[in-house]
PyMOL Python script that loads the backbone (N, CA, C, O; Angstrom):
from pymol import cmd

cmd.read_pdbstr("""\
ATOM      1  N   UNK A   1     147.930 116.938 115.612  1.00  0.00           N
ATOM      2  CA  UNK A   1     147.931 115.538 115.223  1.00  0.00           C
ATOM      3  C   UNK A   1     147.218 114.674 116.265  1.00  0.00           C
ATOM      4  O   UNK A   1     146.328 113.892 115.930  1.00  0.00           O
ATOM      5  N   UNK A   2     147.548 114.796 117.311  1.00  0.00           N
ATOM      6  CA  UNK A   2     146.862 113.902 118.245  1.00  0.00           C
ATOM      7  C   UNK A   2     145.513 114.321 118.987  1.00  0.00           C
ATOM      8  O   UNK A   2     144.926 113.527 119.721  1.00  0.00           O
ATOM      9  N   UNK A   3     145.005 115.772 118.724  1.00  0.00           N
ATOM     10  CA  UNK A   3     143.640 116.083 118.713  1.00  0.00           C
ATOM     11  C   UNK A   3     142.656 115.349 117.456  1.00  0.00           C
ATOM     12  O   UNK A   3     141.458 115.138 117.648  1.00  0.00           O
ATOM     13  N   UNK A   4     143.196 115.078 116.442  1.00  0.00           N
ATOM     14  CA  UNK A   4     142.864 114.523 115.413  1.00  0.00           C
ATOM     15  C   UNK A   4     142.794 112.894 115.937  1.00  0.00           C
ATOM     16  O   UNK A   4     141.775 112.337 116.346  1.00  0.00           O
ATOM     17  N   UNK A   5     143.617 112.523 115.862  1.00  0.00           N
ATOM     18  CA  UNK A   5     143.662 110.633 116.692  1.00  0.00           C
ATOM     19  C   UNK A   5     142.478 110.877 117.522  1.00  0.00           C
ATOM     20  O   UNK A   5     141.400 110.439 117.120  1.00  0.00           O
ATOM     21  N   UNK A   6     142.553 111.648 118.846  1.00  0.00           N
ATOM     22  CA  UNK A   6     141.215 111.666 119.364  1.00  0.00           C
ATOM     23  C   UNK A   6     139.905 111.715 119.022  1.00  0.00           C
ATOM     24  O   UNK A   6     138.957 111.359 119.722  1.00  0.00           O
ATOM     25  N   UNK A   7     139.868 112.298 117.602  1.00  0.00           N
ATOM     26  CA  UNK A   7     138.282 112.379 117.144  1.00  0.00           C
ATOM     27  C   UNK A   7     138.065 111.271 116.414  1.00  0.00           C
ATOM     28  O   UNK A   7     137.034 110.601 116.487  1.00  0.00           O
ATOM     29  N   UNK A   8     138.950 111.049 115.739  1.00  0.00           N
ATOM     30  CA  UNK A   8     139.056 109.692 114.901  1.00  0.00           C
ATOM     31  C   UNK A   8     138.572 108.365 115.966  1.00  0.00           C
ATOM     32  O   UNK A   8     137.585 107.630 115.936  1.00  0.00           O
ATOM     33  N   UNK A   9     139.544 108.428 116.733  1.00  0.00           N
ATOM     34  CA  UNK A   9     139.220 107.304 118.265  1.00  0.00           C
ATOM     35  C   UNK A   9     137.959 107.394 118.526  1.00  0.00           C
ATOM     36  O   UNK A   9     137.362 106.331 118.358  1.00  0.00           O
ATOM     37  N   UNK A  10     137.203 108.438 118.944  1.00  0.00           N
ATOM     38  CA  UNK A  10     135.880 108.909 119.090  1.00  0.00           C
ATOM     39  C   UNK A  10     134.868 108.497 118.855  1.00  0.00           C
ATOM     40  O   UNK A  10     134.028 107.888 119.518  1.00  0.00           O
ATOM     41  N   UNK A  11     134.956 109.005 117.360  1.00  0.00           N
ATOM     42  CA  UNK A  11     134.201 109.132 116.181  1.00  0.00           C
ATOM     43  C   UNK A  11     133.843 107.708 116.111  1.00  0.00           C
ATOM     44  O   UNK A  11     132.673 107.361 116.272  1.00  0.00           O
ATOM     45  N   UNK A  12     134.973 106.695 115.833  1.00  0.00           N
ATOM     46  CA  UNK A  12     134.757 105.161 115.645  1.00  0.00           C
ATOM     47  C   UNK A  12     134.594 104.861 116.798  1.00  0.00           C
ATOM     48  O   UNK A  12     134.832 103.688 116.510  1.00  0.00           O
ATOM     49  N   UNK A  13     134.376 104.806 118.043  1.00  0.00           N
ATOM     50  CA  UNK A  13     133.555 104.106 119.260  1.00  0.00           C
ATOM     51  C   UNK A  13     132.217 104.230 119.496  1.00  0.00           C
ATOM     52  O   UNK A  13     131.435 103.429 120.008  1.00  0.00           O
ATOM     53  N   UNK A  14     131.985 105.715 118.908  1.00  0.00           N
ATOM     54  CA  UNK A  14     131.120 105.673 118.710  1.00  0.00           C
ATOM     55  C   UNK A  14     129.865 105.630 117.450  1.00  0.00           C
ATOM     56  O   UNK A  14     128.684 105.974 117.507  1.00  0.00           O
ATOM     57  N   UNK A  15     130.404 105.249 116.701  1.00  0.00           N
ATOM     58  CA  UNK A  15     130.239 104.269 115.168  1.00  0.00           C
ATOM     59  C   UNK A  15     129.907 103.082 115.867  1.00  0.00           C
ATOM     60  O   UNK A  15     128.861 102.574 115.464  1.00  0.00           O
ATOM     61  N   UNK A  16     130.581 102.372 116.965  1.00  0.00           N
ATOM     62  CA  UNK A  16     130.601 100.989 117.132  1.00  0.00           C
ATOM     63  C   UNK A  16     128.972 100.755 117.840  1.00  0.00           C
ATOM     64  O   UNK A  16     127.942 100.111 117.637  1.00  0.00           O
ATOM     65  N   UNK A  17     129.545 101.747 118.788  1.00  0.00           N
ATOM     66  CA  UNK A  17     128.200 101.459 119.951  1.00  0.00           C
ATOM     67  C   UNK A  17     126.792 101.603 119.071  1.00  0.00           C
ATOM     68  O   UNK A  17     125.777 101.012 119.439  1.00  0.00           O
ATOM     69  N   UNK A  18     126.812 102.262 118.129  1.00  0.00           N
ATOM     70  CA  UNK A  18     125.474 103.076 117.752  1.00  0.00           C
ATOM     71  C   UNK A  18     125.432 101.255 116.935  1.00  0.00           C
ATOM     72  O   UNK A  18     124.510 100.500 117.242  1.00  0.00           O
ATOM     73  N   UNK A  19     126.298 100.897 116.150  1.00  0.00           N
ATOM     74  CA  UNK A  19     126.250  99.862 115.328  1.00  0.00           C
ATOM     75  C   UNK A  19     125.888  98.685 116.396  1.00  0.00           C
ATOM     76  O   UNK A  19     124.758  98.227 116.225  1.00  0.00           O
ATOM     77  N   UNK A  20     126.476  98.230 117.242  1.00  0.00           N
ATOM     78  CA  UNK A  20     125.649  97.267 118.355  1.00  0.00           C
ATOM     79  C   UNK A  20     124.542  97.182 119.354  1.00  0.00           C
ATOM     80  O   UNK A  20     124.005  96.316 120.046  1.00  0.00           O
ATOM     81  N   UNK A  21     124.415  98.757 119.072  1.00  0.00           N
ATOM     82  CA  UNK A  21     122.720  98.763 119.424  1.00  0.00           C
ATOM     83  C   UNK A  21     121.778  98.684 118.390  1.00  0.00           C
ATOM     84  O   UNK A  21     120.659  98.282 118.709  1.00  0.00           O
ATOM     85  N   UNK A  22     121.986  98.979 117.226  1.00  0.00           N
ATOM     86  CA  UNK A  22     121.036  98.750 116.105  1.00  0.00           C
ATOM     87  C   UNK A  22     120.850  97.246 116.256  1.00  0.00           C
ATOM     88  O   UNK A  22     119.729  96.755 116.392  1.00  0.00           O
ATOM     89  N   UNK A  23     122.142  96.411 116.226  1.00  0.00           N
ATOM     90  CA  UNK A  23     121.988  95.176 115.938  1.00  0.00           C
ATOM     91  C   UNK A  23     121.307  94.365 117.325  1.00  0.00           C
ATOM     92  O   UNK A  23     121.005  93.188 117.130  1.00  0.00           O
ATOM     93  N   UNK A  24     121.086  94.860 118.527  1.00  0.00           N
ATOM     94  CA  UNK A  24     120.885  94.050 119.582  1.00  0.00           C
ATOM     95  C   UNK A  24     119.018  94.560 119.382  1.00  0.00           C
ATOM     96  O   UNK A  24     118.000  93.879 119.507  1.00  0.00           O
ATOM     97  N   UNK A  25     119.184  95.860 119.074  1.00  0.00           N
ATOM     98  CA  UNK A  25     117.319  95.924 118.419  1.00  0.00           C
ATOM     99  C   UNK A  25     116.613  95.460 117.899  1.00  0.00           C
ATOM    100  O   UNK A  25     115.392  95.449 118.057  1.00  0.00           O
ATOM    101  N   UNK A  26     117.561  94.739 116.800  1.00  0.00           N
ATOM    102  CA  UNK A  26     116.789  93.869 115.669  1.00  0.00           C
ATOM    103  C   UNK A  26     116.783  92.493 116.520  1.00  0.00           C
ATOM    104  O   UNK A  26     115.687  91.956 116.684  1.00  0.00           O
ATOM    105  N   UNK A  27     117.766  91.977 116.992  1.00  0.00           N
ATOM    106  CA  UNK A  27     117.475  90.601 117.699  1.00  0.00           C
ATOM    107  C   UNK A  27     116.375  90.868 118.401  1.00  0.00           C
ATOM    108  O   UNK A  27     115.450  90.094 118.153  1.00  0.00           O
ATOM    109  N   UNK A  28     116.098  91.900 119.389  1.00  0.00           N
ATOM    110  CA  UNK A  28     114.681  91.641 119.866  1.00  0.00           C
ATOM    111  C   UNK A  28     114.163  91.744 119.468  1.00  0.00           C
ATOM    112  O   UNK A  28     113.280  90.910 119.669  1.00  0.00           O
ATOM    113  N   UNK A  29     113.766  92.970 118.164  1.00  0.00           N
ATOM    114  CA  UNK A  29     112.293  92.868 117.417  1.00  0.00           C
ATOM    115  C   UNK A  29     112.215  91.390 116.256  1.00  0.00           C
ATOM    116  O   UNK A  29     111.125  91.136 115.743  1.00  0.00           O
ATOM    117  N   UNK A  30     113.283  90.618 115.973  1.00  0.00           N
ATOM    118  CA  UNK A  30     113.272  89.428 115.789  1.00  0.00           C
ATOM    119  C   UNK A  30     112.677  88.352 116.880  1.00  0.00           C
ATOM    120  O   UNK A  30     111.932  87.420 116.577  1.00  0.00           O
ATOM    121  N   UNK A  31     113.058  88.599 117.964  1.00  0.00           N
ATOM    122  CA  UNK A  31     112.543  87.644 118.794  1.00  0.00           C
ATOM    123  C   UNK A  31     110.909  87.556 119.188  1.00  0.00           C
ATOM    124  O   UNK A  31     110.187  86.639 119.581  1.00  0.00           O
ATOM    125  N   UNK A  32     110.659  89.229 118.828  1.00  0.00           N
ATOM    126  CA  UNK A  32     109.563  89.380 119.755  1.00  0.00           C
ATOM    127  C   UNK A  32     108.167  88.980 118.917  1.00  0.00           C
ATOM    128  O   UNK A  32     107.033  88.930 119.395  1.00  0.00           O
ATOM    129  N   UNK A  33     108.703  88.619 117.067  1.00  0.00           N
ATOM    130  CA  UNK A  33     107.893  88.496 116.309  1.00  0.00           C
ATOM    131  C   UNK A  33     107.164  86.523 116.372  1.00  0.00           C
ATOM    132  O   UNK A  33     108.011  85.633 116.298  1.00  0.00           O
ATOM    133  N   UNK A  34     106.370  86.311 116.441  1.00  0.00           N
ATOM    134  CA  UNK A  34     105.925  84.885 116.629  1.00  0.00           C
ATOM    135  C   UNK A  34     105.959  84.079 116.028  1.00  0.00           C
ATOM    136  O   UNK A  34     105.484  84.502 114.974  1.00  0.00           O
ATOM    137  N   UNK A  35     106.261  82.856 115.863  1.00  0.00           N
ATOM    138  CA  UNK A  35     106.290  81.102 115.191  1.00  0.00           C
ATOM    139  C   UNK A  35     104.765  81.369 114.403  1.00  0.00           C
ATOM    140  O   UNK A  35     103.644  81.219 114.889  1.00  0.00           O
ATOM    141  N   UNK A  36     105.110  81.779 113.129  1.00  0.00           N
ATOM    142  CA  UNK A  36     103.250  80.821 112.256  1.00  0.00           C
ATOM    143  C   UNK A  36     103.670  80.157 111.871  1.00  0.00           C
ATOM    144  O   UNK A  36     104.744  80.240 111.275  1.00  0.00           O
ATOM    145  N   UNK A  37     102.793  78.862 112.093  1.00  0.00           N
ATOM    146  CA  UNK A  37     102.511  77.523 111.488  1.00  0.00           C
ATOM    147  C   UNK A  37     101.948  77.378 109.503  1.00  0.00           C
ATOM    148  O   UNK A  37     101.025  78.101 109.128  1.00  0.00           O
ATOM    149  N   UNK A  38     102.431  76.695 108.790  1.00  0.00           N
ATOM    150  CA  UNK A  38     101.656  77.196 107.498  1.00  0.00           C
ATOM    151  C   UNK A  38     100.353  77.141 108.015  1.00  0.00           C
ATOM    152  O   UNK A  38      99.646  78.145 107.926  1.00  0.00           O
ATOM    153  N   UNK A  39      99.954  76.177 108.513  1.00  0.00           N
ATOM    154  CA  UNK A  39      98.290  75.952 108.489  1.00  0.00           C
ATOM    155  C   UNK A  39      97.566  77.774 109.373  1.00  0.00           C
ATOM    156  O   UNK A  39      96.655  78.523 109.020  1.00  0.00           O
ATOM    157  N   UNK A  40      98.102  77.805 110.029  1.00  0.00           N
ATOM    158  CA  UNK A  40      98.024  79.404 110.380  1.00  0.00           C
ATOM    159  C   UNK A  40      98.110  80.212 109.301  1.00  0.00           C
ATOM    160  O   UNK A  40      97.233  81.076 109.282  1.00  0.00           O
ATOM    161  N   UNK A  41      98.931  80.226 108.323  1.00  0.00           N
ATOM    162  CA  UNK A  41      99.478  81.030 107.336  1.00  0.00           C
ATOM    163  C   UNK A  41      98.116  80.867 106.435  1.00  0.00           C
ATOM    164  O   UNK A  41      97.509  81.876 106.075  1.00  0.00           O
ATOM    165  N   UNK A  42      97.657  79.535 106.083  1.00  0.00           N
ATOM    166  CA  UNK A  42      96.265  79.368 105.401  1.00  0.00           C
ATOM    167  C   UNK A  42      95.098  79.679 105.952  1.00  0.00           C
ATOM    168  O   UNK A  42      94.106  79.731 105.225  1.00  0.00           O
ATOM    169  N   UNK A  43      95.012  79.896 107.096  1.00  0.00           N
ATOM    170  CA  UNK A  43      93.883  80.336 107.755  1.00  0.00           C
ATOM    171  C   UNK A  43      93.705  81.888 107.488  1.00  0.00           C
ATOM    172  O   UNK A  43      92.621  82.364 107.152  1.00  0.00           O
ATOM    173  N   UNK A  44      95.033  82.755 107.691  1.00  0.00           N
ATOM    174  CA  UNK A  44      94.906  84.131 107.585  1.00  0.00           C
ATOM    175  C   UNK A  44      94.842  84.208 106.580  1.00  0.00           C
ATOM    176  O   UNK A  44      93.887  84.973 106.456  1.00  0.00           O
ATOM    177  N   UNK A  45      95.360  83.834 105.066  1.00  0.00           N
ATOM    178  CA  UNK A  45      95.405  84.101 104.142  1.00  0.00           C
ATOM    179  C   UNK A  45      93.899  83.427 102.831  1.00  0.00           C
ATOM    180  O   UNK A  45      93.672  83.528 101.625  1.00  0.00           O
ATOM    181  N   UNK A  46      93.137  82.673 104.227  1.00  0.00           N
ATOM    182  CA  UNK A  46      91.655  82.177 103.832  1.00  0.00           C
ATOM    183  C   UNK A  46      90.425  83.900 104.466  1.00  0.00           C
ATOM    184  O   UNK A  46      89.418  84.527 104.137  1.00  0.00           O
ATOM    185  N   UNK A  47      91.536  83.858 105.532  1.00  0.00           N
ATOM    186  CA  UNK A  47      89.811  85.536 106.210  1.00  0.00           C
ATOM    187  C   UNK A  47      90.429  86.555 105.920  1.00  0.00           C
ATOM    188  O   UNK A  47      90.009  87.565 106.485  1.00  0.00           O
ATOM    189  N   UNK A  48      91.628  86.742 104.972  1.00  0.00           N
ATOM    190  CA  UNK A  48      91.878  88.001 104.521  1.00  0.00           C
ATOM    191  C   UNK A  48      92.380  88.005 103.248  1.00  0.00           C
ATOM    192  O   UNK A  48      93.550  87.642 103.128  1.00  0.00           O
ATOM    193  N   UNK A  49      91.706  88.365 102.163  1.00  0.00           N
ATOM    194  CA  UNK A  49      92.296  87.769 100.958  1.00  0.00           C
ATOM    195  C   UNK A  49      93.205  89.322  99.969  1.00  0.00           C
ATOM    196  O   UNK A  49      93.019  90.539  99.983  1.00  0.00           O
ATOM    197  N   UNK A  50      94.085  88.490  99.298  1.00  0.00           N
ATOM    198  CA  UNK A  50      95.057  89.565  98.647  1.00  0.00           C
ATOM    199  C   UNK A  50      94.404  91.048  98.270  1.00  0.00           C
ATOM    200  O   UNK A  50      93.226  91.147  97.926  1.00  0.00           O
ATOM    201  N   UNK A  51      95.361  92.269  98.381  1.00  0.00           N
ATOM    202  CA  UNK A  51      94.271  93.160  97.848  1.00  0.00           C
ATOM    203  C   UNK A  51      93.817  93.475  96.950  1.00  0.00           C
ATOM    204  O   UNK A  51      93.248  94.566  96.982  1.00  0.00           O
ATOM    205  N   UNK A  52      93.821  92.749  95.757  1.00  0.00           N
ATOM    206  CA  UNK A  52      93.567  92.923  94.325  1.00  0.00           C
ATOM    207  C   UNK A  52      91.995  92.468  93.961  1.00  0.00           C
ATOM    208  O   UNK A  52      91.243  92.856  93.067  1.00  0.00           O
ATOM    209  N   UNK A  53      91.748  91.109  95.432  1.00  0.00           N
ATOM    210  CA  UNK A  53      90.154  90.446  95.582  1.00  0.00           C
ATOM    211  C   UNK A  53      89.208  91.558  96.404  1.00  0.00           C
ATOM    212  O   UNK A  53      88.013  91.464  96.682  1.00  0.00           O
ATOM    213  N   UNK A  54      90.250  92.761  96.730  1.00  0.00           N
ATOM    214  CA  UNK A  54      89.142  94.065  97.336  1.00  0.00           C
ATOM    215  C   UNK A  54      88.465  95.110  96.244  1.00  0.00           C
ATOM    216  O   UNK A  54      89.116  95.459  95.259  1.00  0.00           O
ATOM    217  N   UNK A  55      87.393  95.492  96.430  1.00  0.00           N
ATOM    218  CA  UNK A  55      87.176  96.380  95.438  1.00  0.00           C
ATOM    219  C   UNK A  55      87.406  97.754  96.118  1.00  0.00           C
ATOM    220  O   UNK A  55      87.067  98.058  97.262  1.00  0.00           O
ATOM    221  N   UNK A  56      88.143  98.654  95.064  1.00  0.00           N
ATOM    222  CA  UNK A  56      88.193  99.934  95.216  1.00  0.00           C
ATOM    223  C   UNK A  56      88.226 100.466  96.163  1.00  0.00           C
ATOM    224  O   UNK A  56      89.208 100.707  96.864  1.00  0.00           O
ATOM    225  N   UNK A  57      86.679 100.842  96.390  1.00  0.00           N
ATOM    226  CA  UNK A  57      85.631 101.630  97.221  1.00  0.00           C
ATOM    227  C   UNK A  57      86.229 100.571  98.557  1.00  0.00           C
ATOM    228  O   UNK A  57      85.619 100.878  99.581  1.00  0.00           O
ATOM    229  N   UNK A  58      86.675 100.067  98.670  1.00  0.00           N
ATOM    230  CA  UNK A  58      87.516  99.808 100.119  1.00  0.00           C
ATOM    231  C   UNK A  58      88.224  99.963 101.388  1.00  0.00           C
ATOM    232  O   UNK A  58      88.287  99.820 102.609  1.00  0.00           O
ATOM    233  N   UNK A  59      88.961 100.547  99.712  1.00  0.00           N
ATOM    234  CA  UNK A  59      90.340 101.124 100.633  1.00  0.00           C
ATOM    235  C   UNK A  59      90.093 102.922 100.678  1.00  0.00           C
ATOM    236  O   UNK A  59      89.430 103.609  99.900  1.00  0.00           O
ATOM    237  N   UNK A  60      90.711 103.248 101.614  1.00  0.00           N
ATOM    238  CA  UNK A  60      90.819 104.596 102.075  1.00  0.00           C
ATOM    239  C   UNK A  60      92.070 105.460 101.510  1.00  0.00           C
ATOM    240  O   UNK A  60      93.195 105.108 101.864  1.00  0.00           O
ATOM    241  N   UNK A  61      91.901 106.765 100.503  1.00  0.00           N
ATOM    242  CA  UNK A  61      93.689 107.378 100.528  1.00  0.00           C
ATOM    243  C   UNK A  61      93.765 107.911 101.638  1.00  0.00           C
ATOM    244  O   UNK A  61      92.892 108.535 102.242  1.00  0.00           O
ATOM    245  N   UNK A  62      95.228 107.588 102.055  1.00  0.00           N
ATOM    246  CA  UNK A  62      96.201 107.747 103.562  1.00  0.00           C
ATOM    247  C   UNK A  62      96.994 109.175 103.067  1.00  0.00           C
ATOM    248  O   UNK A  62      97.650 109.750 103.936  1.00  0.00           O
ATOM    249  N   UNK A  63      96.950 109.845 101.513  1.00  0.00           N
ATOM    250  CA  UNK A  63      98.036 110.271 101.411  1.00  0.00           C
ATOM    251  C   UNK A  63      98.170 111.550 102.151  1.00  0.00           C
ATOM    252  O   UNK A  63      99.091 112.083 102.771  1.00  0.00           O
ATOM    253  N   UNK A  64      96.814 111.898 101.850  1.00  0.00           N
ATOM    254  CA  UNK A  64      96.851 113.554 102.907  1.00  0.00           C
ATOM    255  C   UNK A  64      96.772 113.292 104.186  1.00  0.00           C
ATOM    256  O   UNK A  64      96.615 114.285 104.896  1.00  0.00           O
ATOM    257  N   UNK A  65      96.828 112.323 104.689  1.00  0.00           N
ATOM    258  CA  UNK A  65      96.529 111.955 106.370  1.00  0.00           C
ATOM    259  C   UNK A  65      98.096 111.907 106.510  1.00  0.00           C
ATOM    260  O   UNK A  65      98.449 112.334 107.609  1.00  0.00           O
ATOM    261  N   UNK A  66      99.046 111.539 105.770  1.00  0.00           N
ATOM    262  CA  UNK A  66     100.796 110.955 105.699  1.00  0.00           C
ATOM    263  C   UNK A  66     101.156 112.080 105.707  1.00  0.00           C
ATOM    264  O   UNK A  66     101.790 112.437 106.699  1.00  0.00           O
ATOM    265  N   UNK A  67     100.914 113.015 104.687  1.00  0.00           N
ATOM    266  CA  UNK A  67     101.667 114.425 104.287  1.00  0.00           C
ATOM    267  C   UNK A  67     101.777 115.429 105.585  1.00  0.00           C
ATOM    268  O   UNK A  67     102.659 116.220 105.917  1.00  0.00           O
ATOM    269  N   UNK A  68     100.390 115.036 106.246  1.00  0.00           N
ATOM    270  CA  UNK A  68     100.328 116.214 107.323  1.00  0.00           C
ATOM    271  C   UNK A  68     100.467 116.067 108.890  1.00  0.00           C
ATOM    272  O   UNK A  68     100.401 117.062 109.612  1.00  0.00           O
TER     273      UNK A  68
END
""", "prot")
cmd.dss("prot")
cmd.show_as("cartoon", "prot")
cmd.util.cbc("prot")
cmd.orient("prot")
């Protein structure tokens, strides 16, 4: 019974820790991401336009480069 409490005890501390480091990761990769301005937002979205305004012959398949 109380080898059992111990893993249980365990088990959930370390549930916790793994869970407050995920979350202290995301605050920095939240932090580390930058303030755009809309007018920024219109500028990028003026020198790079959606990909549907690309033709085809553009884009590259990634899939066998992913698979392997």
């Amino acid at each position: 019974m109380e080898v059992q409490m111990l893993r249980d005890t365990i088990r959930q501390s370390v549930r916790e820790v793994l869970r407050e480091e995920r979350e202290e990761r995301l605050s920095l990769f939240l932090a580390l991401i930058p303030i755009v301005s809309d007018k920024d937002i219109h500028k990028i979205e003026a020198k790079f336009p959606t990909p549907s305004k690309y033709a085809p012959e553009e884009f590259t398949d990634m899939t066998d480069w992913i698979k392997s």
